[in-house]
N, CA, C and O atoms as CSV, one atom per row, in Angstrom:
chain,resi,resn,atom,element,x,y,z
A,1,UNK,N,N,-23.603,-38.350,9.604
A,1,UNK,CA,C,-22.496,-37.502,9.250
A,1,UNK,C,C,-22.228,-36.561,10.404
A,1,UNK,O,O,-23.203,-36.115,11.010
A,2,UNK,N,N,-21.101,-36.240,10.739
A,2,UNK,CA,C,-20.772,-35.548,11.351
A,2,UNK,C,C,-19.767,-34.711,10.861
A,2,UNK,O,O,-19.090,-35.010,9.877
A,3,UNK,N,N,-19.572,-33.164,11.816
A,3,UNK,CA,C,-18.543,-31.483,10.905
A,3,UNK,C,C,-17.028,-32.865,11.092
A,3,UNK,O,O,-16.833,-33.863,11.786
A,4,UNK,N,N,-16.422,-32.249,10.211
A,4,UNK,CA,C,-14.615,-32.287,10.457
A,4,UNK,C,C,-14.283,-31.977,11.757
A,4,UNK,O,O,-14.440,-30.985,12.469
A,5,UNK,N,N,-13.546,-33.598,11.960
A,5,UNK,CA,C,-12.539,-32.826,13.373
A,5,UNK,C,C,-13.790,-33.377,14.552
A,5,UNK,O,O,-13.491,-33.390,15.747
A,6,UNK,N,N,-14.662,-33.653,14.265
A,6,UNK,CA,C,-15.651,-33.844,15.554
A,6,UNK,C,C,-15.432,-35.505,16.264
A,6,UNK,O,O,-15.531,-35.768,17.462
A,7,UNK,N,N,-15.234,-36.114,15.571
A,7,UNK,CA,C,-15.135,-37.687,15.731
A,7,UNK,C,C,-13.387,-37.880,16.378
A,7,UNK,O,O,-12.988,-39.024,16.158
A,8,UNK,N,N,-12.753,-37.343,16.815
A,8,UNK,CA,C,-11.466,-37.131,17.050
A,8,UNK,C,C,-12.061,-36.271,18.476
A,8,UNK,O,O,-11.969,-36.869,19.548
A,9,UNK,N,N,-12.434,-35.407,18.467
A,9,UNK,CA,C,-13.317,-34.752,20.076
A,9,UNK,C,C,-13.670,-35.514,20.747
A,9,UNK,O,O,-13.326,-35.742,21.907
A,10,UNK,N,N,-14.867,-36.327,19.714
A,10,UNK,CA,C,-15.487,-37.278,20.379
A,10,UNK,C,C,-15.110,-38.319,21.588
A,10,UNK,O,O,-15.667,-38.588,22.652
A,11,UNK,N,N,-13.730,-38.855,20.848
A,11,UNK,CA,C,-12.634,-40.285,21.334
A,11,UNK,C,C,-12.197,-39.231,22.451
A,11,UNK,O,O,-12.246,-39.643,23.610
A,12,UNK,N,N,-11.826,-38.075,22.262
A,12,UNK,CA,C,-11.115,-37.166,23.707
A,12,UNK,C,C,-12.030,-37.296,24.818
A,12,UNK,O,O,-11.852,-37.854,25.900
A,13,UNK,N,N,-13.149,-36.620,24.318
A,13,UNK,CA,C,-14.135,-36.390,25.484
A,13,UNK,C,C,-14.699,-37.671,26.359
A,13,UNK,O,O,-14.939,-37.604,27.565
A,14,UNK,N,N,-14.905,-39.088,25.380
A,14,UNK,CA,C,-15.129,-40.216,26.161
A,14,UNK,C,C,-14.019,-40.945,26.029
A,14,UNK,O,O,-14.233,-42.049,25.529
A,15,UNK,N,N,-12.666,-40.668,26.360
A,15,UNK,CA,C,-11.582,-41.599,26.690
A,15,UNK,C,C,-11.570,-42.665,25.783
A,15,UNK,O,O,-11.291,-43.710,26.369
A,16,UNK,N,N,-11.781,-42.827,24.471
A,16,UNK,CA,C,-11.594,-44.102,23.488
A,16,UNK,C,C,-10.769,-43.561,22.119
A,16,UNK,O,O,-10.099,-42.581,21.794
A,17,UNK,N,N,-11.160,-44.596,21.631
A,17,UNK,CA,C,-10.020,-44.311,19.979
A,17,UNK,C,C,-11.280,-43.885,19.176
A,17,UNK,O,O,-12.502,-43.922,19.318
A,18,UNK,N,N,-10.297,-43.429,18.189
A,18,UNK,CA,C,-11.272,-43.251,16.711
A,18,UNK,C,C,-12.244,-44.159,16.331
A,18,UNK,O,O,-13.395,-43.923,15.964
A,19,UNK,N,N,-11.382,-45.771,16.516
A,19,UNK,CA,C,-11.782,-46.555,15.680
A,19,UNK,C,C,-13.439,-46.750,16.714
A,19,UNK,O,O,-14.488,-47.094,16.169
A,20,UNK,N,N,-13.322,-46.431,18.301
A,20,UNK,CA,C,-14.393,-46.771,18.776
A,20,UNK,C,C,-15.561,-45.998,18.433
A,20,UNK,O,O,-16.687,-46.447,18.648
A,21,UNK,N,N,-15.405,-45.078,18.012
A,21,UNK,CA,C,-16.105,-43.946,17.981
A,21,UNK,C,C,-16.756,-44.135,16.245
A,21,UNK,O,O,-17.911,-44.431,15.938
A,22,UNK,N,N,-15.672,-43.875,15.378
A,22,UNK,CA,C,-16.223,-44.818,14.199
A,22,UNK,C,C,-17.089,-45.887,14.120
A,22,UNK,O,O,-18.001,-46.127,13.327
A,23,UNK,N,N,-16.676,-46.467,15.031
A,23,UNK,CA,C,-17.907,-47.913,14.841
A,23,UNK,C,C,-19.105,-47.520,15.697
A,23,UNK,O,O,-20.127,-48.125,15.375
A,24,UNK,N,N,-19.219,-46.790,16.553
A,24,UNK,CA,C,-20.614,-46.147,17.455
A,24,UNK,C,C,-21.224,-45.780,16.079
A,24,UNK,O,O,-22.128,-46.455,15.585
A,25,UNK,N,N,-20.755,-44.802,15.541
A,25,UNK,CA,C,-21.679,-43.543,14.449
A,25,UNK,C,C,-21.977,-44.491,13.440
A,25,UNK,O,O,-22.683,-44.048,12.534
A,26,UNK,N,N,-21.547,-45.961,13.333
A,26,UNK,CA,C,-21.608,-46.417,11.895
A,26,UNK,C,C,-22.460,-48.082,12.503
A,26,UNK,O,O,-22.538,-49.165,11.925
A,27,UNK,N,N,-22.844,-47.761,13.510
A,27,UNK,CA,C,-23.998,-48.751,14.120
A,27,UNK,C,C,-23.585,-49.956,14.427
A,27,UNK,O,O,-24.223,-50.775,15.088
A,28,UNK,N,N,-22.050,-50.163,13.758
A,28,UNK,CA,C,-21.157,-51.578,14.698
A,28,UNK,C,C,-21.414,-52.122,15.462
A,28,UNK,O,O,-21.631,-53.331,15.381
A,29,UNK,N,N,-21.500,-51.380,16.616
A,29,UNK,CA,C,-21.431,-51.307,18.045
A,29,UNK,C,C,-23.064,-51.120,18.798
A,29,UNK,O,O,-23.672,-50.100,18.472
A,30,UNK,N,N,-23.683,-51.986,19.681
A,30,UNK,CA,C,-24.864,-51.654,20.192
A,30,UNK,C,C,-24.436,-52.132,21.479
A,30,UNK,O,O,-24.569,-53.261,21.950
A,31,UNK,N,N,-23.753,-50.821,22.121
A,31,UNK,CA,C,-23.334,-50.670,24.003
A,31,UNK,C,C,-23.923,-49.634,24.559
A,31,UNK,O,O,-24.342,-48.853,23.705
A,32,UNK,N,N,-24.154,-49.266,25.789
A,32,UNK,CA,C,-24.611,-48.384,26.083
A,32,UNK,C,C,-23.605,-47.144,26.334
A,32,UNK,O,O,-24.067,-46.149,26.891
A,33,UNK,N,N,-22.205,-47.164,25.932
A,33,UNK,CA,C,-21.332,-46.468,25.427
A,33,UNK,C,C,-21.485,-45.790,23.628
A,33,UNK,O,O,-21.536,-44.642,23.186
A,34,UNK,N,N,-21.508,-46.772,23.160
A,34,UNK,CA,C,-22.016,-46.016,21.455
A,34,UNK,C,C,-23.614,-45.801,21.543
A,34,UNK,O,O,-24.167,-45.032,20.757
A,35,UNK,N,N,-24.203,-46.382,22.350
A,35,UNK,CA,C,-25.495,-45.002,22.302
A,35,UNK,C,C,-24.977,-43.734,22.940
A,35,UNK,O,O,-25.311,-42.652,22.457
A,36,UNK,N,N,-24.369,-43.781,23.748
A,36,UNK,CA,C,-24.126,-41.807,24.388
A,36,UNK,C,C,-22.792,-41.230,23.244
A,36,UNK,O,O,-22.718,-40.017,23.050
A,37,UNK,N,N,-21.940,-42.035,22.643
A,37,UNK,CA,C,-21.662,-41.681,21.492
A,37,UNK,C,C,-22.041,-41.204,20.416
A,37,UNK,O,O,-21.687,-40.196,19.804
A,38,UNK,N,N,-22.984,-42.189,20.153
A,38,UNK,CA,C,-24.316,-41.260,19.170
A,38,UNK,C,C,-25.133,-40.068,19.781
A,38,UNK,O,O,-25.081,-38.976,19.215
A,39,UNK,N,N,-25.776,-40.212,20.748
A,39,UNK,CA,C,-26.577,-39.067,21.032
A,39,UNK,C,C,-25.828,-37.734,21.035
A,39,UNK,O,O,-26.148,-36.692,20.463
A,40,UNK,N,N,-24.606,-38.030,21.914
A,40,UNK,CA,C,-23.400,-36.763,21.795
A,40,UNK,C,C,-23.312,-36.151,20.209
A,40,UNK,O,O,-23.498,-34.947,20.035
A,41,UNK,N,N,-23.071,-36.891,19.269
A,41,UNK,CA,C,-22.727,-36.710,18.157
A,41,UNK,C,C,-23.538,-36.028,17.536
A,41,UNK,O,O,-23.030,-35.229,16.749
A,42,UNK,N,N,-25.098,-36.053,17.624
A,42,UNK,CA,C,-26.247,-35.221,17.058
A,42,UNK,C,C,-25.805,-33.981,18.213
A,42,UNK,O,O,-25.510,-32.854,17.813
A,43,UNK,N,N,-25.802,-34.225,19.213
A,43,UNK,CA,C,-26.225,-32.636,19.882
A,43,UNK,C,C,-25.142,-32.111,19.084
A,43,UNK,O,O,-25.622,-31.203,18.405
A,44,UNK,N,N,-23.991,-32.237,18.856
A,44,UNK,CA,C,-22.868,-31.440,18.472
A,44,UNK,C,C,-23.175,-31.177,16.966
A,44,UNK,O,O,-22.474,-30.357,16.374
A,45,UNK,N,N,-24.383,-31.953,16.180
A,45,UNK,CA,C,-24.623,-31.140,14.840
A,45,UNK,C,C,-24.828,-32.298,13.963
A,45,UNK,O,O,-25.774,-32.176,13.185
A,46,UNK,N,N,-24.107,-33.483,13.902
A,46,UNK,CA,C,-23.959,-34.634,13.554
A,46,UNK,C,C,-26.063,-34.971,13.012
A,46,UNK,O,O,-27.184,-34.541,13.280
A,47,UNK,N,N,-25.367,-36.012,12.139
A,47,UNK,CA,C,-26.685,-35.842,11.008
A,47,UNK,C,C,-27.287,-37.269,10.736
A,47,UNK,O,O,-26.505,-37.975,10.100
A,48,UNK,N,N,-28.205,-37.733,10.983
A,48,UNK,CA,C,-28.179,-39.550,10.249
A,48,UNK,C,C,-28.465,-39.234,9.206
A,48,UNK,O,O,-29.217,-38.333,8.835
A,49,UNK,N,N,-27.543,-40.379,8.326
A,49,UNK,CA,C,-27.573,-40.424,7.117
A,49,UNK,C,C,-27.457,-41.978,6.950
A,49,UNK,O,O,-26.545,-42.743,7.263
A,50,UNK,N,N,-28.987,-42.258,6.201
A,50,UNK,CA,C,-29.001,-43.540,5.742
A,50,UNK,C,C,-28.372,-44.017,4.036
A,50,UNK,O,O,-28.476,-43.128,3.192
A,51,UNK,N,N,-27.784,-45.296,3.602
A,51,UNK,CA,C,-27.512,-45.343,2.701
A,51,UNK,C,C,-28.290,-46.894,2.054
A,51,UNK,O,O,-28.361,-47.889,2.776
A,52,UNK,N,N,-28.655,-46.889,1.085
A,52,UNK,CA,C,-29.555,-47.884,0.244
A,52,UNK,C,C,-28.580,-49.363,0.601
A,52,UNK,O,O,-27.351,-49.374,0.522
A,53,UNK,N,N,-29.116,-50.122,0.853
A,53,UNK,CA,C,-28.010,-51.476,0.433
A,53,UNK,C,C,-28.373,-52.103,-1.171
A,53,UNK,O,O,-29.520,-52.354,-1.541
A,54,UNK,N,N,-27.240,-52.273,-1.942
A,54,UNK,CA,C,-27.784,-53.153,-2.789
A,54,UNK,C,C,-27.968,-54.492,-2.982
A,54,UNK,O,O,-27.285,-55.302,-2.355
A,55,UNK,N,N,-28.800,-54.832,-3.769
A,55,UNK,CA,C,-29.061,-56.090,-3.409
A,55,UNK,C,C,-28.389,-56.876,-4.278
A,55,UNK,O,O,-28.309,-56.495,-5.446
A,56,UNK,N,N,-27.627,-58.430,-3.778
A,56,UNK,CA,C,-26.290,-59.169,-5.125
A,56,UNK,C,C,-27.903,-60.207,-5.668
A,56,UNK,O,O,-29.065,-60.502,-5.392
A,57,UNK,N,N,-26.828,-60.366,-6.558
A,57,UNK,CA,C,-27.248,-61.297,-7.482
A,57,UNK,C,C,-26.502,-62.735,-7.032
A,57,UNK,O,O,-26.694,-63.761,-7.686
């Protein structure tokens, strides 16, 4: 998780879109661009947050 408004900084500060930046924080992406995406994202406050998968039937 990251504050409001930070993921929109983010795309400014490294020259990309939302959508790139979205898919860094949401583990899409394994470049050595969405790792300094991520790391950026914690220094600025940004939080991991894991979520359960469920399992189908």
């Amino acid at each position: 998780m990251l504050p409001i408004g930070e993921g929109k900084k983010l795309g400014k500060l490294f020259g990309v879109s939302y959508v790139t930046v979205w898919s860094a924080l949401r583990y899409k992406t394994k470049s050595p661009l969405a790792e300094k995406i991520r790391q950026t994202a914690l220094a600025k406050g940004g939080q991991i947050y894991e979520t359960s998968k469920a399992k189908q039937l």
